[in-house]
N, C-alpha and C positions, 0 to 999 in steps of 0.2 A: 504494500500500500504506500501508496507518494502521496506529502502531506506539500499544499502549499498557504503561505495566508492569504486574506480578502480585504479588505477595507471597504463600509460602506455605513459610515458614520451619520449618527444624526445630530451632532451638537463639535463642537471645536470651534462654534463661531467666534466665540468672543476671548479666544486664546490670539495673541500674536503670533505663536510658534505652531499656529493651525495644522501642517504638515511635517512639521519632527517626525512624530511619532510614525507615521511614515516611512519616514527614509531610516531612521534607525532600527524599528522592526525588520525592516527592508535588510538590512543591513546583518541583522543576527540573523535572521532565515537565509542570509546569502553564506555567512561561513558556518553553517549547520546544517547541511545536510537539507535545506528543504527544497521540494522543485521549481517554484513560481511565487511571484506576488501579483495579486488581480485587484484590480479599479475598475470603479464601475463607471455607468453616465447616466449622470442623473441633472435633473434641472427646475430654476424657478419653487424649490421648497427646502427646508433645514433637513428634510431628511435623505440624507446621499449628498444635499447641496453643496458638500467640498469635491465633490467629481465631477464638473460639468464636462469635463474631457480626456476621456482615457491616454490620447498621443501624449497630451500636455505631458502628463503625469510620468507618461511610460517613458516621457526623454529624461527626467528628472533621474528615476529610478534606472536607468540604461547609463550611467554615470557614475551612479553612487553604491553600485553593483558589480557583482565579477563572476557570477555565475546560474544566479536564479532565471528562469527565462518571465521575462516582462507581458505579463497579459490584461487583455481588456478584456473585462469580467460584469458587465456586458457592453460593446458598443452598438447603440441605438441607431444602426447602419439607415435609415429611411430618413432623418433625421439630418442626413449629410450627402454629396454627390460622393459617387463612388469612385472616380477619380482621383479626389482630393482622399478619401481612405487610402488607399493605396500608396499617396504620394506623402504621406505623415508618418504611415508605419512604415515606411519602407526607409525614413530618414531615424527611425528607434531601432529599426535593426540595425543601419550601420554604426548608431552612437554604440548599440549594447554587443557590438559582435557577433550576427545573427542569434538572435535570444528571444524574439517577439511571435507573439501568439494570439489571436481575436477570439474571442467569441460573439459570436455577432447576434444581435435579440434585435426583435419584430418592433419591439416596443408596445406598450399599450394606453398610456397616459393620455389622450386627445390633447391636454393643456401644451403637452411636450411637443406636439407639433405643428408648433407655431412657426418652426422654419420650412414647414413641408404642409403647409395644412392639407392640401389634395391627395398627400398619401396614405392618410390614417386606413382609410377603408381597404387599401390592399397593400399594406404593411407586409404582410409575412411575402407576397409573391415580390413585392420591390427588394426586400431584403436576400431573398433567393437568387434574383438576377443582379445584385451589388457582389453576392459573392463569386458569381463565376467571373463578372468583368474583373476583378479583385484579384481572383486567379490568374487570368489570362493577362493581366498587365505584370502581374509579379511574376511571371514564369516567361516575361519578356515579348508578349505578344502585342500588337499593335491594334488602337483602336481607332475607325473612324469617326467622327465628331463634325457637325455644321457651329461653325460659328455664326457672329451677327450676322454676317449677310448669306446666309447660308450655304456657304462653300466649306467643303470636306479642308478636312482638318487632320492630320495622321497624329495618333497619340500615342509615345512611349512613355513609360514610367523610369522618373532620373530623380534622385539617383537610384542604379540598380541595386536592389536589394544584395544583402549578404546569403541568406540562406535561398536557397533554387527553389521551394516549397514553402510559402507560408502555412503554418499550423493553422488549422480552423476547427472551433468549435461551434456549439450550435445553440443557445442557450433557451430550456424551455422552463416555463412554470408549472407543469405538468400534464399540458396535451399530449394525449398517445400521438396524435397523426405528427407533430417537430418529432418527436423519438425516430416515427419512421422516415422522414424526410430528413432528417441527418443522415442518417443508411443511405438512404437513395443520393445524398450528394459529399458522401464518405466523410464526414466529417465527425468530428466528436463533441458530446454532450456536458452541457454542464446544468445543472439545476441543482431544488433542493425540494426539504420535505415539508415547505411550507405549503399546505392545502393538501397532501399525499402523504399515507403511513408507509410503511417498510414494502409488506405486503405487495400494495400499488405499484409503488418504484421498483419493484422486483419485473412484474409482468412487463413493465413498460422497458425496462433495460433488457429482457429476452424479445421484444419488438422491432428492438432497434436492434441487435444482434442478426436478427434474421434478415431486416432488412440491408442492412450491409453485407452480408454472404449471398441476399438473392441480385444486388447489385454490380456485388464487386468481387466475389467468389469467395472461399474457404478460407482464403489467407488473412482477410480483413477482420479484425477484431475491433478496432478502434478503441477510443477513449472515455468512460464513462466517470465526471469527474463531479461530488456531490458538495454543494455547499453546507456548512454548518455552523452556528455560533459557537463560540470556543471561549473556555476561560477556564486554566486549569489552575490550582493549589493541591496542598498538603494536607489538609483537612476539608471533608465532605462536607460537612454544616457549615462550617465557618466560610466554604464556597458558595453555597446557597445564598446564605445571607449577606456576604457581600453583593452579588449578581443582580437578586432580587431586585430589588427598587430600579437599578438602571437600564436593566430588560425590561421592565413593566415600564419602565418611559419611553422607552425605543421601540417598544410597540405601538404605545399611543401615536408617536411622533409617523408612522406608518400605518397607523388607520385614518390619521388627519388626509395624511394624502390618498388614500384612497376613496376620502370622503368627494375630498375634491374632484378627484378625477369621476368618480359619478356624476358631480352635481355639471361637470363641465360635459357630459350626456356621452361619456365614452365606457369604456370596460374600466375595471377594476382590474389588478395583477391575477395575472392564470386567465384572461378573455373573458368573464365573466360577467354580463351586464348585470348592472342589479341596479336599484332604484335609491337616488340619494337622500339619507335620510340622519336624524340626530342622533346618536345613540344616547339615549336616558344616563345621568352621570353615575347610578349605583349599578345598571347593564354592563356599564363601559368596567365597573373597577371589576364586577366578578369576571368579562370577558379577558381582563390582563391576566385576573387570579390564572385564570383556566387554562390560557394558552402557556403562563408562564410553567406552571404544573407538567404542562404535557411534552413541551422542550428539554425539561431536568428529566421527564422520568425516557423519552426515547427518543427524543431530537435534535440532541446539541452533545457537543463534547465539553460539560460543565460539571466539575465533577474532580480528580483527582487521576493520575495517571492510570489508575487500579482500578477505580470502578467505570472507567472511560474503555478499558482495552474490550468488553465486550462487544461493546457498540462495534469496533471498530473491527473483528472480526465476525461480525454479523454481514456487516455491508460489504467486504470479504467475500462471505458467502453470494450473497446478492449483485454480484458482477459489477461492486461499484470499484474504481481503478486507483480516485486519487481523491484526498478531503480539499475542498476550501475553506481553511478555518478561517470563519470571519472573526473578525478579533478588536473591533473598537466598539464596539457600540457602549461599553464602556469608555466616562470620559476623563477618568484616573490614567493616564498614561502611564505613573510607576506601577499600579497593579497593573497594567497590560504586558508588558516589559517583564515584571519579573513569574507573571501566568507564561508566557514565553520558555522560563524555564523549564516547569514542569511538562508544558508541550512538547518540546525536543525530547524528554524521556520519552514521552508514547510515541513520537514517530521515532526514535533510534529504535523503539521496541520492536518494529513495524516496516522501517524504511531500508531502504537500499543503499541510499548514496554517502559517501565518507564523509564524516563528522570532523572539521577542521580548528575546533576551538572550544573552549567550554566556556557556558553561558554564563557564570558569575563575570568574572573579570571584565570582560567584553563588556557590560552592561553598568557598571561600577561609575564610570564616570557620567555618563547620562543621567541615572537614577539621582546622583549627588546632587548636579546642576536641577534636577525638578524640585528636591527637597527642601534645597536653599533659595525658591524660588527666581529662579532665573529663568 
């Protein structure tokens, strides 16, 4: 199992040093053993709102970095011309030494596209046709294009990328049909279990399994890569109760926006239309109880390295490849940093790639400057 982290915060606004935390987690998952750091694109609300651009972020991180590979976890491909995709990662894989990787999402926000307003209703097929021109310009192929006055236009992608193949993944919130439609366009998966139990996401990864071998034959396994909240310590209770309260805000802070996004007449996350409406405030607090309940007891890697390893040869079992530990929604940066710790124990328990450093020291100077408030 490959463990990489996620970022997809909903508070640092009113820090100065909004993106530290970031590049130093960045930075202990680059000489520990993890495979990736992912950002997301998010926009126009506090929650995600430090992502509005995964390149941005990925050129940052393609710098401050020497071996993680840099991925957009998810980019809101309809949301952008697919050319300029292309011509952004292609300049993070030469900062990071080909290292960069997409996952590319449909999106579902209506408010979000506001830079595309006429794509919202066929989002998923625009995002299916950004990927092959995506392909076809990274693997050196040429596009025609009419400029203003309508005359053909020949289009290469410069600079040329470092790796021959961009990595692609496919990001779903639980539609069976993106499972198989990743298959059908070889790409690999990344989601989570928010709206889907174990069970669910089992059948849906044997979907996509099949659709890749009736595509692309027996060889093709691809990538099934599952997101989770993460926040590990040395003591079970004492991780609960620190987590508690700041999960239970990081959810409110992600139903406000899905309030929104109803009321602005579009889907809800997972394509769901549903009708917008207030949640009652003593509905709302048992609704954080509940969800907060069902993430500790089989959703999240929150918990202690010990009582976390089951989970994680569960999904193991269940053809999942690699975790996205998401890892800020907590906005204690020292406890983030040093939950890091005990994280690198469950994936060296777990992981493959050679472990370059141990995580006290390494973290020692960071952790001092938060505590001394700097």
């Amino acid at each position: 199992m490959d463990f990489g982290i996620m970022f997809f915060s909903s508070g640092g606004r009113n820090r100065d040093d909004k993106y530290r935390l970031l590049l130093d987690a960045a930075r202990f998952a680059d000489r520990h053993g993890f495979t990736c750091v992912w950002t997301p694109e998010r926009h126009f609300h506090e929650f995600g709102g430090l992502f509005p651009n995964p390149a941005v972020l990925g050129a940052a991180l393609a710098v401050a970095t020497q071996s993680l590979q840099v991925r957009a976890g998810s980019l809101i491909s309809p949301l952008h011309q697919a050319i300029r995709i292309a011509e952004e990662w292609s300049v993070v894989d030469n900062l990071s030494g080909g290292r960069v990787a997409v996952s590319f999402g449909s999106g579902w926000n209506v408010d979000d596209f506001l830079f595309f307003p006429e794509r919202y209703a066929s989002r998923q097929a625009v995002m299916y046709e950004q990927i092959e021109t995506v392909r076809l310009l990274w693997r050196g192929g040429e596009l025609v294009q009419p400029n203003s006055f309508g005359k053909p236009v020949s289009v290469r992608l410069y600079p040329h990328p470092v790796q021959p193949e961009l990595p692609i993944w496919v990001t779903s919130s639980g539609n069976v049909e993106t499972f198989v439609s990743a298959g059908v366009y070889r790409a690999n998966v990344l989601t989570h279990l928010i709206g889907q139990d174990l069970p669910t996401l089992a059948g849906k990864i044997e979907r996509y399994r099949q659709s890749l071998r009736a595509h692309h034959g027996e060889d093709v396994a691809g990538k099934v890569s599952l997101m989770l909240h993460t926040f590990l310590g040395r003591d079970l209770e004492q991780v609960r109760a620190q987590v508690r309260e700041p999960f239970r805000e990081y959810l409110r802070s992600a139903i406000s926006l899905e309030r929104l996004a109803a009321e602005g007449g579009g889907a809800i996350s997972g394509g769901h239309k549903v009708e917008a409406h207030e949640i009652p405030p003593d509905a709302l607090e048992s609704l954080l109880d509940l969800a907060f309940e069902r993430y500790i007891r089989n959703g999240s890697l929150i918990g202690t390295p010990a009582s976390c390893e089951p989970l994680v040869l569960q999904l193991m079992d269940l053809g999942v490849d690699e975790i996205a530990c998401l890892i800020d929604f907590i906005e204690d940066p020292v406890a983030v940093l040093e939950s890091l710790i005990c994280l690198d124990e469950l994936r060296a328990a777990f992981g493959t790639r050679e472990v370059h450093a141990t995580g006290a020291p390494f973290l020692e100077p960071f952790l001092e400057d938060l505590e001394g408030g700097v």
